[in-house]
Steps between C-alpha positions, in 0.01 A plus 500: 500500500196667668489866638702532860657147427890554535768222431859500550722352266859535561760553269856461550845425299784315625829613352620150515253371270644808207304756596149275360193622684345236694114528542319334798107464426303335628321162307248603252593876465474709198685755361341837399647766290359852336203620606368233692858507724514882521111485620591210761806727697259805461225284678797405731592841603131621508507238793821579688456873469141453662645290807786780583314836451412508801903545640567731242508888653611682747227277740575209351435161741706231480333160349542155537443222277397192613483182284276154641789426682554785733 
């Protein structure tokens, strides 16, 4: 995972299914733990807190994010 490269992976549990956590990746991913995961989400929120500084404060402007498909 390079530097500014952010991927959401969603988690859920259905309480249908006992309470099992049900994890929905995407083909080929790997799982990180220790350093190397606590690294990753600082990395991660390195990124997001340098895309909303700029609405933080009392003259904060608003900020929209746009993805390739509008």
């Amino acid at each position: 995972m390079g530097k500014g490269y952010i991927e959401v992976y969603f988690y859920y549990s259905i309480n249908m299914m006992g309470g099992q956590p049900i994890f929905i990746l995407k083909e080929g991913t790997k799982r990180e733990s220790g350093r190397d995961a606590m690294q990753n989400n600082i990395e991660a929120a390195k990124g997001i807190a340098q895309s909303v500084r700029s609405t933080l404060g009392p003259r904060g402007m608003d900020k929209m994010m746009v993805d390739s498909l509008g």
